[in-house]
Each structure stands twice: as structure tokens, then as C-alpha cells.
N, C-alpha and C positions, 0 to 999 in steps of 0.2 A: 470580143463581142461583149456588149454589155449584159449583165445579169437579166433584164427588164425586157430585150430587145432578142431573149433566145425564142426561138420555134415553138408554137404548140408541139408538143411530145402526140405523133399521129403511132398507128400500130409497127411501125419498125424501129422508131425511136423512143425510148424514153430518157429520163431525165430523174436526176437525184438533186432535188436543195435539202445542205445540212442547213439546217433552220434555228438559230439560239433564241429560246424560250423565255427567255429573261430570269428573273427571281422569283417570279411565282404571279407578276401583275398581270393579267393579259393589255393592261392599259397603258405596258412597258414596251410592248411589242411592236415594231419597225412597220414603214407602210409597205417596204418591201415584201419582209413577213405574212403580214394579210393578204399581200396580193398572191404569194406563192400558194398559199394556202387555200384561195377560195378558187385556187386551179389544180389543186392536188387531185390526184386519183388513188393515191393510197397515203397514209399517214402512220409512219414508225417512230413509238414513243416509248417512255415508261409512263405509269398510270396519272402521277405527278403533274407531268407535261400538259399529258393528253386534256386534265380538267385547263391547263392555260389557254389551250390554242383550239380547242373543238368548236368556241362559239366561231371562228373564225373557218373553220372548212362549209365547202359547198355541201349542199344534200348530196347522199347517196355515195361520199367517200366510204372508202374500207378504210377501218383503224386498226392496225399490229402493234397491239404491246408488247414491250420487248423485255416485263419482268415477268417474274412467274408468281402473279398474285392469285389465290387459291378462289377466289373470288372472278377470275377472268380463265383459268386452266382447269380441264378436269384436274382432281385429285391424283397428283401422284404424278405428276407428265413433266414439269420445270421446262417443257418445252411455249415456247409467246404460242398462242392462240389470237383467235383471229375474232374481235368483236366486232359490232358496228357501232355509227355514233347516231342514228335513226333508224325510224322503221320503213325507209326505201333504201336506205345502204343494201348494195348487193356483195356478196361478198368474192375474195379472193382466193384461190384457188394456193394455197399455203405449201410448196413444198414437203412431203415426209422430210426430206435429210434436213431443213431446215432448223441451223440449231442455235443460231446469233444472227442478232442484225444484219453484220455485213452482208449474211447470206441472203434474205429477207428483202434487203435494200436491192441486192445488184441480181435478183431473181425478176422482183420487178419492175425493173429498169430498162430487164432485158425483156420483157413483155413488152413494151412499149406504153406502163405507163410513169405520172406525172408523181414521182415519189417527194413526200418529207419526211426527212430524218427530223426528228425535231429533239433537240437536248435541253437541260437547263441549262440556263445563265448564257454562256458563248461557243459556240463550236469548236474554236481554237481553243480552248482551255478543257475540252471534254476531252480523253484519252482515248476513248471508245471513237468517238466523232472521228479522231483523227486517222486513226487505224481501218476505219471504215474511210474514208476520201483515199487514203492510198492504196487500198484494196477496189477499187473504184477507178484509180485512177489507172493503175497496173490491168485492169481489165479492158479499158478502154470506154466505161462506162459516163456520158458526161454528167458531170457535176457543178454546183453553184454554191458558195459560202455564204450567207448569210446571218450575221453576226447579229450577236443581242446582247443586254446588257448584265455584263459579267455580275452574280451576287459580290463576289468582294467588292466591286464599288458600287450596285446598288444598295448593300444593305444599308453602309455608311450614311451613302445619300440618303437614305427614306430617315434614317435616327437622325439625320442633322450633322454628322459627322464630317466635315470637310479632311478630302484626304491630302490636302495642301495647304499651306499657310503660306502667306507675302512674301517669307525669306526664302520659298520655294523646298521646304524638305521632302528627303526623300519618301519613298510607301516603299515599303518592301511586304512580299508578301511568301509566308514561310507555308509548308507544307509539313504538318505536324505528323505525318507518319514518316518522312524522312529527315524530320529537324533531330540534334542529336543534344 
């Protein structure tokens, strides 16, 4: 089934899109993306995100941030709290044991609603994303990928940086907490 062409999420079914954020443009962001989005009925981010992708949700979504910014949590909690992105957002009814995404994501999915996970840069490259789709998917929860444009080759892109040349070399891309 195609991405575009799944069911309205009605009260027995919901629906999780991991959503890639891009590098921080919301002007980077997929039509896909927006469309998921202005059908979301909850939206799970870090605070980061949440400024890329909020002009892009419908009124009255609930937003779940998934850091523990002292500014969105009471003091002292490190548990995601549960904001709005207006003043008609109703809110969502947050789990107690709720204590990471995955659980956040596939609580309301099982409500039956219309969730984005939404990451920077690209889903596939997020480790959290990933871990949350297979916990998702071992649940029987369904789910949609939709992909964004990864920072290592946006940033290059926006500096002018081409990550190719005519002889075709290769990009390799090192992860410095396990480069040795």
C-alpha cells in the first residue's frame, strides 16, 4: 500500500509516520511530510524539531516532546510532558508509566490516533527512530517512513560543498564517537 493512499486512522486504528525533519529548514521538508502532518493528531519530537515542523500541523494537534527541557517539564520530572502548539490544542491523555518515545508513539497509535514521530535529518539514520519502528513493528502497530534530508548532505549542500566530483569519489561518513 502506498504511503499516501493509507486509511484515515478512525478510533480502532491508528497510525505512526516516522517523519525526517530535515536540518533545521522547514523549506527542506517533503510534500509528503506536510501532508502527514496537517493530518497528525499527536506529534512526538524533540523541541528542535518541533520549531521545524509546527507551522506545518493542523490546529488543535497535541505535541509530545520527547526531551526533558526545564522549560516544557516541571522541575525535577525528566519525564516528555505534554505541551500544546495553540490555544485550541486539546490535550492528550499521557500515560503515568510513560517514560520514552517508543512508549508515547505506540500508546497512541493504539488510541487510534494519527501520530508523527518526527526526527532530525532522516529516520533511517536516527537510532532512536529505528528502535522505535521495530518496537512498532513487533507490536503490530502500523507504520510509514518517511524520509528527509539527512544534515550530512544537507549541510554540505547549503555551504556549496558538492559531495561528488566528475571522477565520481567516494563520501564516506565517520561517526566520531566510534572512529578510533
Amino acid at each position: 500500500m502506498s504511503p499516501t493512499a493509507l486509511p484515515a486512522a478512525g478510533p480502532e486504528h491508528g497510525h505512526v509516520t516516522f517523519l525526517g525533519a530535515g536540518p533545521g529548514d522547514p523549506g527542506l521538508l517533503t510534500l509528503r511530510a506536510v501532508e502527514a502532518l496537517s493530518h497528525a493528531d499527536v506529534l512526538v519530537a524533540e523541541h528542535e524539531v518541533l520549531d521545524v515542523i509546527r507551522t506545518h500541523a493542523r490546529q488543535g494537534v497535541s505535541v509530545v516532546p520527547t526531551d526533558a527541557d526545564s522549560s516544557v517539564s516541571p522541575p525535577g520530572t525528566g519525564t516528555p510532558q505534554l505541551t500544546v502548539v495553540d490555544g485550541t490544542s486539546t490535550p492528550v491523555a499521557v500515560p503515568a508509566a510513560a517514560r520514552d518515545a517508543a512508549h508515547l508513539v505506540m500508546e497512541a497509535a493504539r488510541g487510534g490516533r494519527r501520530v508523527v514521530r518526527a526526527v532530525s535529518g532522516d529516520p533511517g539514520l536516527d537510532t532512536y527512530a529505528a528502535e522505535e519502528m521495530l518496537a512498532c513493528a513487533a507490536a503490530g502497530v502500523p507504520f510509514e517512513v518517511v524520509p528527509g534530508v539527512a544534515a550530512a548532505v544537507g549541510v554540505p549542500a547549503y555551504a556549496g560543498v558538492p559531495l561528488r566530483d566528475a571522477s565520481g569519489a567516494d563520501v564516506r561518513f565517520v561517526d566520531a564517537r566510534t572512529a578510533s
